[in-house]
N, C-alpha and C positions, 0 to 999 in steps of 0.2 A: 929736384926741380924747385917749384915753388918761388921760382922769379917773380917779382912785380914788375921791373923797369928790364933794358934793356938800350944798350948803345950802336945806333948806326949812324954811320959817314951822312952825309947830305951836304949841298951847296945849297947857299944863299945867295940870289940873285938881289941888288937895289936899281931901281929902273934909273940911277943913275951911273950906271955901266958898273958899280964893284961886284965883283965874285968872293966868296969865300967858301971855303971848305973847313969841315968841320964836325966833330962828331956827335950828335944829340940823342938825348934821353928819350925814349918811348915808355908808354905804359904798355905793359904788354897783354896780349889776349889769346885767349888760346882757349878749347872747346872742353866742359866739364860732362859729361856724361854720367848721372844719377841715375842709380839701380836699384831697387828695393827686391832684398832675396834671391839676385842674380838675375833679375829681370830686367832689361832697361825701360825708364821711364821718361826719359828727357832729354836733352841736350841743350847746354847753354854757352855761351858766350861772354865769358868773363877773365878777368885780373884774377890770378891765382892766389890762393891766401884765404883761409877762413873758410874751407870747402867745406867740411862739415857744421857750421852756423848755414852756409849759400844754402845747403839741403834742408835744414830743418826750415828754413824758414821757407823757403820755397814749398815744404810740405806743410808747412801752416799754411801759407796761402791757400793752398789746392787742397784746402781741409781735411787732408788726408791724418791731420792728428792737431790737439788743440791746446797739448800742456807738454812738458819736458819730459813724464816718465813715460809718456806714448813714444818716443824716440828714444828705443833701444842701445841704439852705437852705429858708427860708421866708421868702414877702411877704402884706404887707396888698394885697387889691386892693376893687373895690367887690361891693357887696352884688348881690343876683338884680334882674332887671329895670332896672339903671343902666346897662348895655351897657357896664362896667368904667369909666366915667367919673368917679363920685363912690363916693371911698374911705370909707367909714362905719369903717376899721380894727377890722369886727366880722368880716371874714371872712379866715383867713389859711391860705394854697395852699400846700401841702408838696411839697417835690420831694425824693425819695428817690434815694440812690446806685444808679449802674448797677448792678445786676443783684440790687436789693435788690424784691423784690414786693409787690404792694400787696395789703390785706386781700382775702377771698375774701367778694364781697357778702351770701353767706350765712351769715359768720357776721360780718357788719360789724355793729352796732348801728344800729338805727332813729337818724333825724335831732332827735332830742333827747334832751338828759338835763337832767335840775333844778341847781339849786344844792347840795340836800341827798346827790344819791344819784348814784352815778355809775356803776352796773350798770342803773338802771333802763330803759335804754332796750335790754338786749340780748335777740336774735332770740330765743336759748333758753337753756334753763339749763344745757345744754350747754358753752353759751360762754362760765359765767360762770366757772369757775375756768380758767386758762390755765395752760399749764406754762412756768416759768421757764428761760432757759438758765445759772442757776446754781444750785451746790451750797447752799445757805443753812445746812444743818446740820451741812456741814463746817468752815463758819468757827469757828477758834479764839477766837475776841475772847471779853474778859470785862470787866466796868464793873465798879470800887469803888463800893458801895451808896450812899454818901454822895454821889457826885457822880452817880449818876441819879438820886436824891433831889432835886439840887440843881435838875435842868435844867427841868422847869416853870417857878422864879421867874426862872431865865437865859433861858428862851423869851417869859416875861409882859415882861421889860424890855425888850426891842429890839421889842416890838411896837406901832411909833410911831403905825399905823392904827388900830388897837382903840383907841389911846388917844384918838382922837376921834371914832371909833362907837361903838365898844361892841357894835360888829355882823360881825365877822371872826375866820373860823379862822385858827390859823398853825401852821406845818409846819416844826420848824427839826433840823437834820441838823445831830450834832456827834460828834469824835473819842470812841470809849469811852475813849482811855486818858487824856489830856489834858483832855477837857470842852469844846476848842476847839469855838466856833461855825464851822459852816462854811459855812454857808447858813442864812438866815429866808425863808419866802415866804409872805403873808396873802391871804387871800381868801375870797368868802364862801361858797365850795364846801369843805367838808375835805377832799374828793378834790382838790379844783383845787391847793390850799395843797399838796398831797403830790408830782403830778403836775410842777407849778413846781420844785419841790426835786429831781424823779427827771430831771426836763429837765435841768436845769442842769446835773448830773453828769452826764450823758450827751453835751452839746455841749462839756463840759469834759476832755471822755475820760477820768471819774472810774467807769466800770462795769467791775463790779460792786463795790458799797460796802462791803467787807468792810470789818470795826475799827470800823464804827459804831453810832449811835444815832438812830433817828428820832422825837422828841419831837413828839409832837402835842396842843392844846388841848382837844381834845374828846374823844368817845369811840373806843372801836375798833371801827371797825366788818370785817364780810367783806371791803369792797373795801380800805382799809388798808390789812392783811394781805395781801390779793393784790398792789399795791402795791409793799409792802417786799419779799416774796420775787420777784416782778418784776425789782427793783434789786437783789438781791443783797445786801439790807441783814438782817442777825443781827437786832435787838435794835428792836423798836417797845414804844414807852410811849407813856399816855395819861394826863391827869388822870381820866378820869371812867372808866366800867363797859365791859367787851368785849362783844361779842356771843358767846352760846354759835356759832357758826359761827365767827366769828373765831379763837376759841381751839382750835375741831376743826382748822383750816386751821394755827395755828401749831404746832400740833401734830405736824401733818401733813408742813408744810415745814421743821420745826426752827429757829423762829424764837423767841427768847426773847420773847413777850409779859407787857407790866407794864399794870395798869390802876389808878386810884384814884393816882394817884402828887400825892401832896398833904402839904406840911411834911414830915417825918420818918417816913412809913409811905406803904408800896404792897404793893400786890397782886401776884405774880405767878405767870402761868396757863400760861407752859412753859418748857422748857429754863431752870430755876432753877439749869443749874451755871454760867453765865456771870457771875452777877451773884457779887462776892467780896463775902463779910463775915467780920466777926470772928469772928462765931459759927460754932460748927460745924453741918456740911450735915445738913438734920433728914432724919428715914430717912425713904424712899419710901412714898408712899399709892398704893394700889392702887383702891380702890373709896372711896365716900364715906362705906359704914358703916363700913369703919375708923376714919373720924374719928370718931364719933359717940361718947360715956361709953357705960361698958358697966355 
């Protein structure tokens, strides 16, 4: 298996009476099912490719492990009721280093989550914000406003999927000082796309991501932000709006969050001393009626 896209038929309707028919590109999605020692522990909804980064980093998220060697190995085996016979590679068995433990069933997540959301499936709200085992607002890093300005159309170019759906987040991790790309990963979860990117560093023994940027396509949401201070990563931007939770959490974790970041302006909603500009640093707001004309 192991598809990304996928071709079906469809008609185009123009409300000025033409029809066509026609065959187009889907990203495709299909359900991953994450086991640790033959247990199941999850289910997700994602763009196949990269299963094994989707796990690891999904099990950094859910602080079930915090470095590359705590993540033993992972295989595809077959799906429930095949008796392990036929490999569907929608289900992949985590084996975690000696003496690394596996989640506590009570605060594991229900055996589904969506493409869209990737908290929805936990037991309580207890368990939705995790504590990270790094500093994130101790990181010194700081980005030249110009070149996080720049990483949206540097994240739109390498994303060779979207460019034949139209229907995929992407998640791409780059140096703040340099701008290097250091990872892309698309998918049609924005969790998944983030998760893909916190794996990779993780089985690359790249934790915790201090000096970077994690550019994302969409919005920001709370689990993002848990996400990035998860990784250890300073500095999450988005094209589009935060969530007021997102920005309480980045607040909270000292994680510079940018939102709206489109052409030559963006938004940003904390730790504004990271980002360098020419301009000098505007005094601090306190409440919002200070902003307000008086």
């Amino acid at each position: 298996m192991g598809r990304i896209t996928v071709r079906k038929p469809i008609l185009t309707l123009r409300v000025d009476g033409e029809e066509r028919r026609r065959p187009d590109t889907l990203a495709v999605e299909e359900p991953l099912e994450i086991r640790i020692g033959g247990t199941p522990l999850a289910v997700t909804m994602r763009t196949p490719g990269h299963d094994v980064e989707l796990a690891a980093g999904f099990l950094v998220s859910e602080a079930v492990i915090s470095r590359g060697d705590e993540f033993s190995g992972a295989i595809h085996c077959g799906g429930p009721g095949t008796g392990g016979v036929e490999n569907t590679y929608n289900v992949l068995d985590v084996t975690l280093a000696p003496g690394v433990h596996p989640p506590s069933p009570d605060l594991a997540r229900s055996f589904y989550t969506t493409s869209s959301c990737g908290v929805c499936g936990k037991a309580s709200i207890d368990a939705v914000e995790t504590v990270s085992s790094y500093d994130v607002s101790s990181d010194p890093a700081t980005v030249e406003l110009p070149l996080l300005a720049s990483l949206p159309d540097l994240l739109r170019a390498q994303q060779a999927v979207f460019d034949k759906t139209g229907g995929l987040h992407a998640a791409g991790l780059f140096d703040a000082v340099t701008g290097d790309l250091l990872v892309l990963r698309e998918d049609v979860g924005r969790h998944n796309a983030v998760d893909k990117v916190v794996g990779w560093a993780a089985l690359h023994d790249r934790l915790p991501l201090r000096g970077t940027v994690l550019q994302v396509s969409g919005r920001a949401s709370f689990e993002l932000v848990q996400k990035a201070a998860m990784a250890g990563i300073p500095v999450l931007a988005a094209v589009s709006a935060p969530s007021s939770l997102a920005v309480d959490l980045a607040e909270a974790r000292g994680i510079t969050l940018v939102g709206f970041s489109r052409g030559q302006s963006l938004n940003v909603y904390s730790r504004a001393d990271r980002i360098l500009t020419s301009a000098p640093a505007p005094a601090p707001v306190d409440t919002l009626a200070d902003m307000l004309p008086r």
